[in-house]
C-alpha positions in Angstrom: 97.2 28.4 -8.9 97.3 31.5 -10.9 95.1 35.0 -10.6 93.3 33.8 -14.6 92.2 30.6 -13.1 91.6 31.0 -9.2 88.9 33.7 -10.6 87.7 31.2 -13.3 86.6 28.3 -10.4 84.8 30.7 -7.9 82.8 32.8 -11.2 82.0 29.3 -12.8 81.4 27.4 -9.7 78.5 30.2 -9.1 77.2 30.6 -12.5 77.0 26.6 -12.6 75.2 26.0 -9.5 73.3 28.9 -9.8 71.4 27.4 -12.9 71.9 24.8 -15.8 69.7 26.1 -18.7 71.2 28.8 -21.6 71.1 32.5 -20.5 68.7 33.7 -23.0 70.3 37.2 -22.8 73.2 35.5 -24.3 71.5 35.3 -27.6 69.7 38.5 -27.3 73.4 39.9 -27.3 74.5 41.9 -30.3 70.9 43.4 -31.4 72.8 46.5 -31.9 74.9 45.2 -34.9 74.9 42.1 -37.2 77.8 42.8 -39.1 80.9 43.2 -37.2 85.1 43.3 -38.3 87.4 45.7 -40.3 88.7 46.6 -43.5 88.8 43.1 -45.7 87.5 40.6 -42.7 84.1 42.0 -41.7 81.4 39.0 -40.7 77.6 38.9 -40.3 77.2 37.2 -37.2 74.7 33.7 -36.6 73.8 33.0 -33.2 71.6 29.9 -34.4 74.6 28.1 -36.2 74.9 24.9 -34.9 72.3 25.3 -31.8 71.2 21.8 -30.4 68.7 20.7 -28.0 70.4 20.7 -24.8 68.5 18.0 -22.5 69.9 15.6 -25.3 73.3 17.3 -26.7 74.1 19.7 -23.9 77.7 21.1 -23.7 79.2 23.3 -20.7 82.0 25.3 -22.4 82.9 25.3 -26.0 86.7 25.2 -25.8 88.1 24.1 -29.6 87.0 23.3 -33.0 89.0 22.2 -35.9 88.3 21.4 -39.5 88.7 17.7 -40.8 89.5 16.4 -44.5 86.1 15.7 -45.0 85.4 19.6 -44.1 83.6 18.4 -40.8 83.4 20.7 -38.1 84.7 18.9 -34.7 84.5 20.7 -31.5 85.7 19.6 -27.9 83.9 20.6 -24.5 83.9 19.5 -20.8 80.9 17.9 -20.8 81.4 14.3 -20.4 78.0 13.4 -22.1 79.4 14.2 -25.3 83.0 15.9 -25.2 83.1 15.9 -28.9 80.4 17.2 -30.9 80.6 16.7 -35.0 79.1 19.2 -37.1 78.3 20.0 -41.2 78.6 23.1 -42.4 75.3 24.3 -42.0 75.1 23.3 -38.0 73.3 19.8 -38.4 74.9 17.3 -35.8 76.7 14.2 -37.7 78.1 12.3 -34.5 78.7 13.0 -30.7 81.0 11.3 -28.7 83.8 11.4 -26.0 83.0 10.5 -22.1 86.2 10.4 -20.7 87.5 14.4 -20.4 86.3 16.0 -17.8 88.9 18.8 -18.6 88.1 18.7 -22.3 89.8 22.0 -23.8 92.5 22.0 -26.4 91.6 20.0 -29.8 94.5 19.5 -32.7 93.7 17.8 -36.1 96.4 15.6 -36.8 96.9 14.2 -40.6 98.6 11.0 -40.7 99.3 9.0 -44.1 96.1 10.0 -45.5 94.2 9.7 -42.5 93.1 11.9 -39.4 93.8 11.7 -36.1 93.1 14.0 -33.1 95.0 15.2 -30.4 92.5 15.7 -27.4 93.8 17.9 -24.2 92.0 17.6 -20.9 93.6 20.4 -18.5 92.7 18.8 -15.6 89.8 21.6 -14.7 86.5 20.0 -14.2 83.2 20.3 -12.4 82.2 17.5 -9.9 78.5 15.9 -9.4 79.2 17.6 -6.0 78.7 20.9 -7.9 82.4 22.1 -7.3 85.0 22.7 -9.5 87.9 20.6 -9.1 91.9 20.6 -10.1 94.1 17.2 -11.2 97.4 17.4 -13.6 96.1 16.9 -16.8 96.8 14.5 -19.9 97.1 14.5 -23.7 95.4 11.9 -25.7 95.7 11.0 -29.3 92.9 9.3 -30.7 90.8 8.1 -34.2 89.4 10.3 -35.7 86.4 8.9 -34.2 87.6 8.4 -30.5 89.7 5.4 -30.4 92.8 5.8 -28.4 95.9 5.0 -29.6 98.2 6.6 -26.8 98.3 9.0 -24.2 100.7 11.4 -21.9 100.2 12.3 -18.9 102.2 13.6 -15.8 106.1 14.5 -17.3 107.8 14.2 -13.7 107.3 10.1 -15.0 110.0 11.0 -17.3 112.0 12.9 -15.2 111.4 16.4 -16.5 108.8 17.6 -13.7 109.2 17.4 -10.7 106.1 15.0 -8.8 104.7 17.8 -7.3 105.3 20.4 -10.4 101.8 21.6 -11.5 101.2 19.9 -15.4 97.8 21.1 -16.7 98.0 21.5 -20.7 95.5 23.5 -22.6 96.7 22.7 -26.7 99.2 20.8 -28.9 100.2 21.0 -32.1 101.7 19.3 -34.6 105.0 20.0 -37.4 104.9 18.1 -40.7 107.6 15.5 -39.4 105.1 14.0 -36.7 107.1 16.0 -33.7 104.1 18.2 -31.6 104.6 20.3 -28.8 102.2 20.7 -25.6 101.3 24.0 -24.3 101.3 23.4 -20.5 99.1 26.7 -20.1 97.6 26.3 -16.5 100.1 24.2 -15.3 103.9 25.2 -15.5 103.8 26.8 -18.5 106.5 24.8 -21.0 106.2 24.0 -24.2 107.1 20.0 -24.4 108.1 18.9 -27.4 107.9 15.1 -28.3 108.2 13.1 -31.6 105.6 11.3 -33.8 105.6 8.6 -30.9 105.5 9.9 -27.9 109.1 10.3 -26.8 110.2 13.4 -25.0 112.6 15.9 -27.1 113.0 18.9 -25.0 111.0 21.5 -23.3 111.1 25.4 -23.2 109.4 28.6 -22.1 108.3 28.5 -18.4 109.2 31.1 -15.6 112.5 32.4 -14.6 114.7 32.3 -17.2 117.6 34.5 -17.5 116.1 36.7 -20.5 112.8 37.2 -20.1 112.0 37.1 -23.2 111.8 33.4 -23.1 109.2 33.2 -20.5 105.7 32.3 -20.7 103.1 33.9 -18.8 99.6 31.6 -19.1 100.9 29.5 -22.2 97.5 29.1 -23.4 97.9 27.9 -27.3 100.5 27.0 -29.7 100.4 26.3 -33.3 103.2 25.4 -36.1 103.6 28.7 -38.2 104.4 27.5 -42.1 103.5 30.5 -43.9 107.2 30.4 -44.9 107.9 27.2 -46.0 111.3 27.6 -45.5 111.3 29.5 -42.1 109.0 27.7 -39.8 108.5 28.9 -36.5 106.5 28.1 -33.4 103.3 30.6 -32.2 102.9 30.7 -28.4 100.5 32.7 -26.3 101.7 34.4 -23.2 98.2 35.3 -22.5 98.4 37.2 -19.3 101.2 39.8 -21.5 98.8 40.1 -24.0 101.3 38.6 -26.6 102.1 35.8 -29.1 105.9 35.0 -28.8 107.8 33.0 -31.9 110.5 30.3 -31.3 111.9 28.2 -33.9 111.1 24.5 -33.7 113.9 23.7 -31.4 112.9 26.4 -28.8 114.7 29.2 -29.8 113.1 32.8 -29.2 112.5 34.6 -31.9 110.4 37.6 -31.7 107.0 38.9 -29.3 103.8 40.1 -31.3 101.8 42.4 -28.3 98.8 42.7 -28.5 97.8 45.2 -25.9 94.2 44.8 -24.4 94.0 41.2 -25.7 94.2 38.1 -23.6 94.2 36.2 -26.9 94.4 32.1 -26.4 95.1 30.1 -29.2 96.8 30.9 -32.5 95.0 29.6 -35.7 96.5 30.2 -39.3 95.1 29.8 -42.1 96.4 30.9 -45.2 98.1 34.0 -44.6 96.3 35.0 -41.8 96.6 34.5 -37.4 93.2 34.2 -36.1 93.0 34.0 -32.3 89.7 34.0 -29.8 90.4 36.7 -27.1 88.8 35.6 -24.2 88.6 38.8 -22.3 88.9 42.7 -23.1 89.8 45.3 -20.8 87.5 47.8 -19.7 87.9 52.1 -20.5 87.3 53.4 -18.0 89.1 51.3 -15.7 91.8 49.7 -17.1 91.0 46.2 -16.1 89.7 43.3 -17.5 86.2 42.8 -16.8 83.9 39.2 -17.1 81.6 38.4 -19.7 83.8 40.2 -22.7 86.2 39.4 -25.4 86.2 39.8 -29.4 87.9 38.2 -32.3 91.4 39.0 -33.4 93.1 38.8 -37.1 96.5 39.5 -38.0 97.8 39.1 -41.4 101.2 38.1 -42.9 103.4 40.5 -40.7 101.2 40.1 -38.0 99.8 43.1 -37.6 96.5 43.1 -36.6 93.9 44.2 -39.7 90.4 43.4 -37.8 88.7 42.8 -34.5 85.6 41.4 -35.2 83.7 42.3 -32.0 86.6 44.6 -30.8 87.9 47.5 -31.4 89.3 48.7 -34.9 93.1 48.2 -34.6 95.4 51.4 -34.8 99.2 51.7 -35.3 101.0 55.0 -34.0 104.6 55.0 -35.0 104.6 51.2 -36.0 102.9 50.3 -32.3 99.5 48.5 -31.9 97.6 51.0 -29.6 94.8 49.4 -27.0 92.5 46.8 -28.1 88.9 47.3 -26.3 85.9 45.2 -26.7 83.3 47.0 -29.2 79.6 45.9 -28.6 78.7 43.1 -27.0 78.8 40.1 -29.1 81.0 37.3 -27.5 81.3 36.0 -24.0 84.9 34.6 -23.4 85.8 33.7 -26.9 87.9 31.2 -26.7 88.6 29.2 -29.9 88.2 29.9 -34.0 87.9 28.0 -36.7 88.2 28.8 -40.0 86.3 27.2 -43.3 87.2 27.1 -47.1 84.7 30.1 -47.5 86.6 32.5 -44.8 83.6 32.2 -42.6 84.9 31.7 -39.1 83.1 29.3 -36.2 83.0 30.9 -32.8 83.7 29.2 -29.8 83.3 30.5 -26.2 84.2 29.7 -22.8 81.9 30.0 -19.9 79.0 31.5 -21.9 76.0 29.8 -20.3 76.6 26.8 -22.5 75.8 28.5 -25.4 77.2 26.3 -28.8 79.8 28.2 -31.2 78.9 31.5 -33.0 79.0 31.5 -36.8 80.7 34.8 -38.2 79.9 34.3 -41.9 82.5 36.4 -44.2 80.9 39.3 -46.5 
């Protein structure tokens, strides 16, 4: 098990037995400044978007959140009373559902001939009713847009590409306009697997050990399908422990590394021209290491360079070379997910943040 997530079961394991209700502090956080970002992409932030009575609609972390056709907001969690939660745009609840995904954490929108499906990732992570936090291989589920499964994945040493006792925990997926999608395996071995439109296993890449280090991925947290050139489409992973976003093509070739020092980003979300990523922790000043209960927003634009840190630091270039990224203020716990709307506000979501619901950063 690595360093990220041994130190992620004994924190949350004591913060969830410890007590079940909302930190209030959490929403008392960022009193010293509403408005927050950089240049072009600065936000006034709304910790009531989206808020929900918790004995009735509770959620434990707010992994993902995506966007659908009919500009609903759908977010996944690991709380099996409701894994999916489905809001408008102004924070009113439309639909809840989901009991099945105890390790509910990545969330892909999926467009199929007109309609949408979901790809659902449970990474195997999830708390017991023995109040423990407990470790099984994951599994990837597509579904309706409203929950009903049409197939699932599970443990790739069933196909032969794992071995049975290889570790295969994935955190995202995400889907290229011929149907194919690719699995992050982020807490588990860390490959990308890519399949086709039905299921069928392609190929896989990334992981540990390979001869040029480029290739390897170090806590393969996200991925997403880069089409900003239509012609040139390439693959975004995170290496999360380097701090980094590395491009392949769609077949797994390594293209280039994006670092992003200071920022253990997870996963990669474009929209138009823009990367938007949640950084889920920041490193510390004074000593160099990266400290619980932080993390900020990051936004790189179309040579992904980084243009604002909503939350963080502003971003500096010496010599063409992104300096330190620090956590500025205290607005986010763990952000972990963002999603963007048709207005350029962005929808906050955050991991182990005493089951507070998403943020709203609204654009100005």
């Amino acid at each position: 098990m690595n360093q990220t997530r041994r130190t992620f079961l004994k924190k949350s394991t004591a913060l969830a037995a410890s007590s079940l209700a909302v930190n209030l502090i959490g929403y008392a956080r960022n009193t010293d400044r509403d408005i927050i970002g950089h240049g072009d992409y600065r936000y006034r932030v709304n910790k009531n978007w989206g808020n929900l009575d918790p004995d009735k609609t509770p959620v434990f972390n707010c992994h993902e959140m995506v966007k659908d056709s009919k500009g609903r907001l759908i977010m996944i969690n690991d709380e099996v009373k409701n894994n999916i939660l489905v809001y408008d745009k102004s924070g009113k609840l439309l639909d809840s559902w989901g009991t099945r995904y105890p390790g509910g954490h990545g969330l892909t929108l999926a467009p199929e001939g007109g309609e949408d499906a979901l790809f659902i990732t449970d990474c195997g992570y999830f708390f017991g009713r023995d109040n423990k936090w407990h470790a099984q291989s994951g599994g990837i589920f597509k579904t309706t847009i409203d929950g009903s499964l049409i197939f699932s994945i599970g443990h790739p040493s069933t196909i032969g590409i794992y071995k049975p006792e290889q570790k295969f925990m994935p955190t995202e997926v995400a889907v290229a306009p011929n149907g194919d999608f690719y699995v992050a395996d982020g807490y588990g071995s860390d490959y990308i697997i890519q399949y086709n439109h039905q299921g069928q296993y392609i190929r896989h890449f990334g992981g540990h050990n390979n001869a040029n280090p480029d290739h390897n991925l170090n806590n393969a947290h996200g991925v997403a399908v880069d089409l900003r050139q239509p012609n040139n489409p390439k693959l975004i992973c995170t290496s999360r422990e380097d701090n980094a976003f590395k491009f392949f093509t769609l077949d797994g070739k390594y293209l280039e590394t994006v670092q992003l020092p200071g920022a253990y980003v997870c996963r990669p979300v474009i929209n138009g021209e823009n990367i938007f990523a949640g950084v889920c922790w920041s490193k510390s000043k004074e000593t160099g290491k990266r400290f619980d209960n932080s993390g900020f927003v990051t936004i790189l634009d179309k040579n992904n360079r980084v243009v604002s840190n909503p939350g963080g630091t502003q971003p500096e270039y010496k010599n063409g070379v992104l300096q330190q990224l620090f956590q500025d203020g205290n607005t986010f716990y763990h952000g972990h997910d963002v999603c963007v709307d048709e207005d350029h506000n962005l929808y906050v979501c955050q991991w182990n943040a005493n089951r507070t619901y998403p943020v709203k950063l609204e654009r100005v």
